[in-house]
C-alpha positions as CSV (number, residue, x, y, z in Angstrom):
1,X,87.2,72.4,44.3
2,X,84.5,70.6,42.0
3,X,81.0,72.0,41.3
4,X,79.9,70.3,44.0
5,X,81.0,72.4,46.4
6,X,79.2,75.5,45.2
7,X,76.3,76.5,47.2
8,X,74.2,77.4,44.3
9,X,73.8,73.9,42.8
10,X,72.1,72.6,46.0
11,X,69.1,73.5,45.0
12,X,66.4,73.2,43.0
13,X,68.2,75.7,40.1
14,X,65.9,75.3,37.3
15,X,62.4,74.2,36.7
16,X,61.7,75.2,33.0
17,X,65.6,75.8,32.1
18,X,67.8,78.2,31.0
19,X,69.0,76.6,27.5
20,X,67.7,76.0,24.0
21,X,68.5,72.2,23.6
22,X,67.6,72.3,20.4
23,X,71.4,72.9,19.8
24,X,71.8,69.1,21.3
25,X,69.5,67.7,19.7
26,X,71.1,68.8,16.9
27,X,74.3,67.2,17.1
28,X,73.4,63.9,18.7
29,X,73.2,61.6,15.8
30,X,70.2,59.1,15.5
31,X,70.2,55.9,17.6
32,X,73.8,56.1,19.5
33,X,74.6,53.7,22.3
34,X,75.1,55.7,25.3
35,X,74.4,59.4,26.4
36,X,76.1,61.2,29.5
37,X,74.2,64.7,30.0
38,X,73.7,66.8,32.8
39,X,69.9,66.3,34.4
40,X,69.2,70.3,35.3
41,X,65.7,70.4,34.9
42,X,65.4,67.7,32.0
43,X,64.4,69.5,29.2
44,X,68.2,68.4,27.7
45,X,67.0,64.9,28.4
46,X,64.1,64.5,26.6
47,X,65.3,66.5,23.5
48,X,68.2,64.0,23.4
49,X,65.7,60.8,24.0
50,X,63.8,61.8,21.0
51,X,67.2,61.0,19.0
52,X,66.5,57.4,20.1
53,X,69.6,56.2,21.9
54,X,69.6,52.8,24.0
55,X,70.5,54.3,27.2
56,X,70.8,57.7,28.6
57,X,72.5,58.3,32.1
58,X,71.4,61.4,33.6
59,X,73.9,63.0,36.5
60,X,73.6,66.1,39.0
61,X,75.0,66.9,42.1
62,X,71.4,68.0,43.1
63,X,69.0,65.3,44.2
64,X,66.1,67.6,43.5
65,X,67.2,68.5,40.1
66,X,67.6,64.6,39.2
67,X,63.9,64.3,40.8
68,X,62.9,67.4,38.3
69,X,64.2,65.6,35.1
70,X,62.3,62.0,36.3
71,X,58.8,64.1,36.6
72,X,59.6,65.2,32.6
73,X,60.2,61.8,31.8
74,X,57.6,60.2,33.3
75,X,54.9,62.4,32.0
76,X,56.0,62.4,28.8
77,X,55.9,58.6,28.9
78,X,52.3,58.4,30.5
79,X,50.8,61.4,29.4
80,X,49.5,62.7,25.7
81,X,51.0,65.8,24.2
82,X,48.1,68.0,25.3
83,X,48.1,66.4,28.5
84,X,52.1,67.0,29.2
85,X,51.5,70.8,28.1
86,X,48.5,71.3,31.1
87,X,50.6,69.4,33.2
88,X,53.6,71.6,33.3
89,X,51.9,74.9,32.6
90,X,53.1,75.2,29.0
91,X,50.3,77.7,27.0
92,X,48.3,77.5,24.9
93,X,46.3,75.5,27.7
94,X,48.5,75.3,30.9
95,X,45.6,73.0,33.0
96,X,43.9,73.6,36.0
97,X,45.2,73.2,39.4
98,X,42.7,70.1,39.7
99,X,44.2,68.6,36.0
100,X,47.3,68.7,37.4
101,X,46.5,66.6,40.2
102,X,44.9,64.2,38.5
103,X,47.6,63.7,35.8
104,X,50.2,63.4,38.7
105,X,49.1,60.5,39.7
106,X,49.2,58.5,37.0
107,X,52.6,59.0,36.6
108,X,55.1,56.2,37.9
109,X,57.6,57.9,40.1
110,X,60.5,56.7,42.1
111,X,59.3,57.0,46.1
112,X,62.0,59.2,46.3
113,X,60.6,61.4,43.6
114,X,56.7,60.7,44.6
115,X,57.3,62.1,48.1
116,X,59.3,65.0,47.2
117,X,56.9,66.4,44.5
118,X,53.6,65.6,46.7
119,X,55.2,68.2,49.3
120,X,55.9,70.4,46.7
121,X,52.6,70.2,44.8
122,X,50.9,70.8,48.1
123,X,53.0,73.3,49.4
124,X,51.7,74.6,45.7
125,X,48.4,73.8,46.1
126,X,48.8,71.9,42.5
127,X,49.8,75.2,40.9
128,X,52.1,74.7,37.8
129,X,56.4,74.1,39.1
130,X,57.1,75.8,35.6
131,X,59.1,78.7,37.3
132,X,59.8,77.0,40.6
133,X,63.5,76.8,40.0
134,X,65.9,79.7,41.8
135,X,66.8,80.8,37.8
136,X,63.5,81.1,36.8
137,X,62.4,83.1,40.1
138,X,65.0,85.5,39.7
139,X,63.8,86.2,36.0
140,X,60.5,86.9,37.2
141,X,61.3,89.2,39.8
142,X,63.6,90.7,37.0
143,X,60.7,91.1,34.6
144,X,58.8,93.1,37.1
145,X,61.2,95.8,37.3
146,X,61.5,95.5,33.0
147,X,57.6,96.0,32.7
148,X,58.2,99.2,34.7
149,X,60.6,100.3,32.3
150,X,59.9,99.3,29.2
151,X,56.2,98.9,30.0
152,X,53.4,98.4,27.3
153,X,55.6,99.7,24.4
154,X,58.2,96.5,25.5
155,X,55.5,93.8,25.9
156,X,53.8,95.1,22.4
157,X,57.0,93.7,21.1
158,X,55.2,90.1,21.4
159,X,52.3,91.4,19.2
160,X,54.6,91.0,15.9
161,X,53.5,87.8,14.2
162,X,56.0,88.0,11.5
163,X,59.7,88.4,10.9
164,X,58.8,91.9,9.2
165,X,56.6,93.1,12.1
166,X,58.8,92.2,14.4
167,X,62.3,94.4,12.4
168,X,59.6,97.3,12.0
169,X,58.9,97.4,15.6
170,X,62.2,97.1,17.0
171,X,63.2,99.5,14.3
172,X,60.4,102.3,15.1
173,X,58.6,101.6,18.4
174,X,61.0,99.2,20.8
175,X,61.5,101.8,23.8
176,X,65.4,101.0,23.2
177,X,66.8,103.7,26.2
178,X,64.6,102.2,28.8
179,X,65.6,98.7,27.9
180,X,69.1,99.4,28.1
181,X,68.4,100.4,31.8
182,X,67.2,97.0,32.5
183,X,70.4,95.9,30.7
184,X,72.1,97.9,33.2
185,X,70.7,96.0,36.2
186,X,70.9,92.4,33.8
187,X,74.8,92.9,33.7
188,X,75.4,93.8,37.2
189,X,77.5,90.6,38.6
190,X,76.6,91.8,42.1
191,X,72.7,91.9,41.5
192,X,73.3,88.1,39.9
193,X,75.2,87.6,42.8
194,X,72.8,88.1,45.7
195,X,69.8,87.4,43.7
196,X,70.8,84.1,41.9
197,X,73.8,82.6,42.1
198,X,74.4,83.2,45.8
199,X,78.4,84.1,46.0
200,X,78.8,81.2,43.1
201,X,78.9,83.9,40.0
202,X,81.1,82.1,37.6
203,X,85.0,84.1,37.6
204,X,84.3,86.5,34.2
205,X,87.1,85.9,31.9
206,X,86.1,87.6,29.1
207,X,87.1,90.7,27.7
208,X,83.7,92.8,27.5
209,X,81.9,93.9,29.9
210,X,78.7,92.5,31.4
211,X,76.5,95.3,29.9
212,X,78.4,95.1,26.7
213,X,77.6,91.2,26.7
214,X,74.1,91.2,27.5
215,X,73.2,94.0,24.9
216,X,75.4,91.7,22.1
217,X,73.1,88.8,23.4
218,X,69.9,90.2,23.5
219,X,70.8,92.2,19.8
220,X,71.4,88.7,18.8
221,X,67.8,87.1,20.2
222,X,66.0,90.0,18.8
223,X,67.1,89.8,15.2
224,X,66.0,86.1,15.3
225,X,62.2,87.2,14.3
226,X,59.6,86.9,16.4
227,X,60.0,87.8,19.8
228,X,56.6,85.4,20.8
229,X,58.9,82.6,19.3
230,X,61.6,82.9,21.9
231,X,60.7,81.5,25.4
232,X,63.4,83.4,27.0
233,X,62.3,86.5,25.8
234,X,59.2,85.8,26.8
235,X,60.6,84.8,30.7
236,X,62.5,88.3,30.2
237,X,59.4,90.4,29.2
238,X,56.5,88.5,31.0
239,X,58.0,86.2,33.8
240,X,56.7,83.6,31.7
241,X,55.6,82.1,28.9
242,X,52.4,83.2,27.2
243,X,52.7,82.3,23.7
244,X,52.6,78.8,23.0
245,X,54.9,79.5,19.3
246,X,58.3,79.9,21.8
247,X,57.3,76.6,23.9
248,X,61.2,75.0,24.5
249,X,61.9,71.8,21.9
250,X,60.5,69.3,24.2
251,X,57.0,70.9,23.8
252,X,56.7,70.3,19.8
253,X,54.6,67.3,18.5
254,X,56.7,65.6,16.4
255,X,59.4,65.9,18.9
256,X,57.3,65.0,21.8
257,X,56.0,61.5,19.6
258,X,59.6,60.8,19.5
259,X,60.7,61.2,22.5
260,X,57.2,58.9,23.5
261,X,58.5,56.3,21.0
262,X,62.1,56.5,22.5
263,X,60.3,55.7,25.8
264,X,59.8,52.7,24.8
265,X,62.9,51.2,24.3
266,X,65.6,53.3,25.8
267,X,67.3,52.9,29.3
268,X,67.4,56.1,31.9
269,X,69.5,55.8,35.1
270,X,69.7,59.1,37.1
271,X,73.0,59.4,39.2
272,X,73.6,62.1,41.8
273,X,77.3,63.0,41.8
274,X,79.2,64.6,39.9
275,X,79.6,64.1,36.2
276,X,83.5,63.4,35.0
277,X,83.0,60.8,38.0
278,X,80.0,59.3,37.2
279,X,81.1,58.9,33.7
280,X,84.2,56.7,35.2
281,X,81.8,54.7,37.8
282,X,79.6,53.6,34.6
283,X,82.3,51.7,32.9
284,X,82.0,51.1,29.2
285,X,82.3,54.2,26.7
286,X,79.7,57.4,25.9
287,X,79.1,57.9,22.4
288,X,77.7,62.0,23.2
289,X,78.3,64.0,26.4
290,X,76.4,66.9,27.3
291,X,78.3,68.9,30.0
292,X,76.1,72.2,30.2
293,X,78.2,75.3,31.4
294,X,79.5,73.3,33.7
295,X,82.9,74.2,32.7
296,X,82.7,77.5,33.1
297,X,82.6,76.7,36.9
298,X,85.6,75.1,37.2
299,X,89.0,76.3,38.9
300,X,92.9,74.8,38.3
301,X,93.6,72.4,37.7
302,X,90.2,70.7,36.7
303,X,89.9,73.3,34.4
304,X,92.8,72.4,32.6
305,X,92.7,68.7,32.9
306,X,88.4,68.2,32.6
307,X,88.4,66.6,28.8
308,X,91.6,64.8,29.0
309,X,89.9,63.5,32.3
310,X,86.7,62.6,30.7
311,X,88.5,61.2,27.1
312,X,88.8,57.4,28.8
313,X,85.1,57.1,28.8
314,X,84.4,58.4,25.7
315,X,84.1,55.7,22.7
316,X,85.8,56.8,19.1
317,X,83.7,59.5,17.8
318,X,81.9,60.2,20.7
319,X,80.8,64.5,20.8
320,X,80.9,66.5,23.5
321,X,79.0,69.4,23.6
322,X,80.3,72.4,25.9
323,X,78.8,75.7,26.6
324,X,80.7,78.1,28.4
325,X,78.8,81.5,30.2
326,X,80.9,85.1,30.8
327,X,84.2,82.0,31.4
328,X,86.0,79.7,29.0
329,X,88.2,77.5,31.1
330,X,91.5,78.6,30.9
331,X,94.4,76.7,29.6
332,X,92.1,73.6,28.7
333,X,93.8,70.4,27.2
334,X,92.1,69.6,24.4
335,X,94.5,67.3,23.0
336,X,93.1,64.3,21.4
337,X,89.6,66.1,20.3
338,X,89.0,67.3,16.9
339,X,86.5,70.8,17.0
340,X,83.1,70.6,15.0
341,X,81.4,73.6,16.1
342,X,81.5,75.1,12.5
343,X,79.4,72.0,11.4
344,X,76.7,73.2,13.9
345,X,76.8,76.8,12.9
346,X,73.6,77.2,12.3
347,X,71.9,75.8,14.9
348,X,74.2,77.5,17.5
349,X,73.7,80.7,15.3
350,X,69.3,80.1,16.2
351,X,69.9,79.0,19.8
352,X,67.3,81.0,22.0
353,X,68.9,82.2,24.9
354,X,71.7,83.6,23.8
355,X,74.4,84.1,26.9
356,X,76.4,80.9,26.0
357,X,79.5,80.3,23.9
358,X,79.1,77.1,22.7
359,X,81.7,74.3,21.4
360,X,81.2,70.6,19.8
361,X,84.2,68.6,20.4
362,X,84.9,65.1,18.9
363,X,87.1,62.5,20.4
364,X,89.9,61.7,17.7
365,X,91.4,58.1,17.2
366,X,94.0,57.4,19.6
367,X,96.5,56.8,17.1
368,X,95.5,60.6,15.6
C-alpha cells in the first residue's frame, strides 16, 4: 500500500505547515543541480529555493497541496516582502480582506491553480488561507480547549521577550498541571484519529507513550527561549500566529530576497504522484531529497526497500533528509548511505516543532 492510498492525504493537509524547514535549509548546500521535496504546503520549497538550485521538482499525491505550494511561489516571485506577509496573513501586518484580493491577482497562476484558489478565496470572502489546511484546523480547535485550561497564566507565557523571562516564567508562573491535561488530550491517538488524521494515524513504534512523547517534545520547545519565537507554540497557545518574531523561515528578509533572487533563475515543475515514482519518471539524478515523514507512513515491504528504491536517482553525494513522527520504518535498508545527522546537530537540536526524529542520509560511492 503506498501513501497514496491513505485517506488523509487527499486533502488540503496543510496550509501554513507543520515543520521548521529551517533544518532543510540547512543541509542543502548552495547552488546544487536538482531538488526532489515533498510540496505539502510549500513552505519546504521556498526555504530550499533560497539555497539557489537550478531546478526544484515538487511532488504530492494531493493536487490541492501542489496548487498550495504554486500560490507560495508565485507571490513570493511577484510580490514584495511586506506584501507576501499581508497576503498570507503572517503578523506583524496580515492585510485586509480587500489587500488580499488585489495582490491575488497579480500573481501568475496555472488555470488549474487560478480556478481552485478564486473558489476558495470566495468561499473565504478573501480572508487569509493561513490555517485552511485540516492540520492547522485541528490545532485551532485544540487551542480552544488549552486556553480553557491554561487560560491567561498560559498565553502570558508569550509576554517573555527574553531567554531569562521566558526560564523565570516557566520556572515560577507556567500553570504546569493544567498544561499537562491538555497534554493528556494532545497524546490521545484516538482524538488525532477522528479529528486529524481520519483512521490514517501513523502505526506507533516507539517505545514511550504518546503523553510521555509530547511532554519530552514540548519540554524540548520550551527550553528553546522565547515562546513568541516559536510559531508552533504560538498555533498551540493562540490558534495562530500573533507575533511576527516566530514567523516560519520563509517569512525572514534576507531569506525571502533570496528565494526572490532564486526566482529568477531556477526551474519548478510540480508533479502529482507519488514521490519514489516521480523521482524514477524524471530521469537524470537528485542532488538533495526531501521526503517529509513520509516514511513513517509506510508498511512492508516499502518500508524496508524505500531508500534502496530511491538510491538509482540519486547523484554521488546527493542528501536525503528524513523525518520520522511516533514510527521509524522498520527494518530499513540503508545500505549504500553514509549518516550525517551528527553534522546537523544543531540545527535539528533548534528545530521548532519538535514531534519529529530527524535523519540526513548521504548516498555513498557505489564502489564504497
Amino acid at each position: 500500500m503506498s501513501v497514496s492510498d491513505l485517506r488523509y492525504f487527499r486533502h488540503l493537509n496543510y496550509s501554513l505547515g507543520n515543520e521548521d524547514s529551517a533544518v532543510e535549509w540547512a543541509v542543502l548546500p548552495e547552488g546544487v543541480g536538482r531538488v526532489l521535496c515533498v510540496a505539502g504546503c510549500g513552505s519546504r520549497v521556498l526555504p530550499l529555493l533560497a539555497r539557489k538550485p537550478a531546478r526544484v521538482v515538487c511532488a504530492d499525491i494531493s493536487a490541492s497541496q501542489l496548487w498550495m505550494t504554486e500560490l507560495r511561489v508565485e507571490a513570493a516571485r511577484a510580490l514584495n516582502h511586506a506584501e507576501y506577509l499581508q497576503f498570507f496573513g503572517y503578523p506583524p501586518n496580515p492585510g485586509s480582506p480587500e489587500q488580499r484580493r488585489r495582490l491575488f491577482h497579480r500573481l501568475a497562476l496555472s488555470d488549474e491553480a487560478r480556478a481552485y484558489w478564486l473558489d476558495v478565496f470566495d468561499h473565504r470572502d478573501w480572508q487569509t488561507v493561513l490555517y485552511d489546511g485540516r492540520w492547522e484546523r485541528t490545532f485551532r480547535k485544540l487551542s480552544r480547549i488549552n486556553a480553557m485550561l491554561t487560560g491567561g497564566r498560559g498565553r502570558a507565557l508569550f509576554e517573555a521577550r527574553t531567554r531569562e523571562q521566558h526560564r523565570e516564567y516557566m520556572r515560577e508562573r507556567f500553570p504546569r498541571r493544567a498544561w499537562l491535561m491538555v497534554l493528556l488530550l494532545l497524546g490521545n491517538p484516538l482524538v488525532f484519529n477522528l479529528m486529524l488524521y481520519k483512521g490514517d494515524f501513523p502505526r506507533k513504534n516507539i517505545e514511550e507513550t504518546p503523553f510521555s512523547f509530547y511532554c519530552r517534545a514540548f519540554d524540548r520547545l520550551f527550553s528553546l527561549g522565547p515562546a513568541r519565537e516559536n510559531f508552533f507554540l504560538q498555533i498551540v497557545f493562540w490558534g495562530e500566529l500573533r507575533f511576527a518574531e516566530g514567523n516560519p523561515i520563509e517569512c525572514d528578509p534576507g531569506v525571502f530576497a533570496k528565494i526572490q533572487e532564486a526566482l529568477g533563475s531556477a526551474t519548478i515543475d510540480y508533479r502529482l504522484g507519488d514521490i519514489l515514482e516521480i523521482a524514477h519518471r524524471e530521469g537524470g539524478h537528485f542532488d538533495f531529497v526531501s521526503l517529509s515523514d513520509v516514511p513513517s507512513y509506510f508498511v512492508p515491504p516499502r518500508e524496508q526497500t524505500y531508500l534502496q528504491d530511491l538510491r538509482p536517482a540519486l547523484s554521488s553525494r546527493a542528501r536525503v533528509v528524513l523525518r520520522y513522527y511516533l514510527r521509524r520504518p522498520e527494518r530499513a535498508e540503508k545500505r549504500g548511505y553514509g549518516n550525517l545527522t551528527e553534522r546537523y546537530a544543531s540545527a535539528i537540536a533548534a528545530e521548532k516543532v519538535g514531534v519529529y526524529d530527524i535523519e540526513v542520509l548521504e548516498k555513498l560511492e557505489d564502489n564504497r
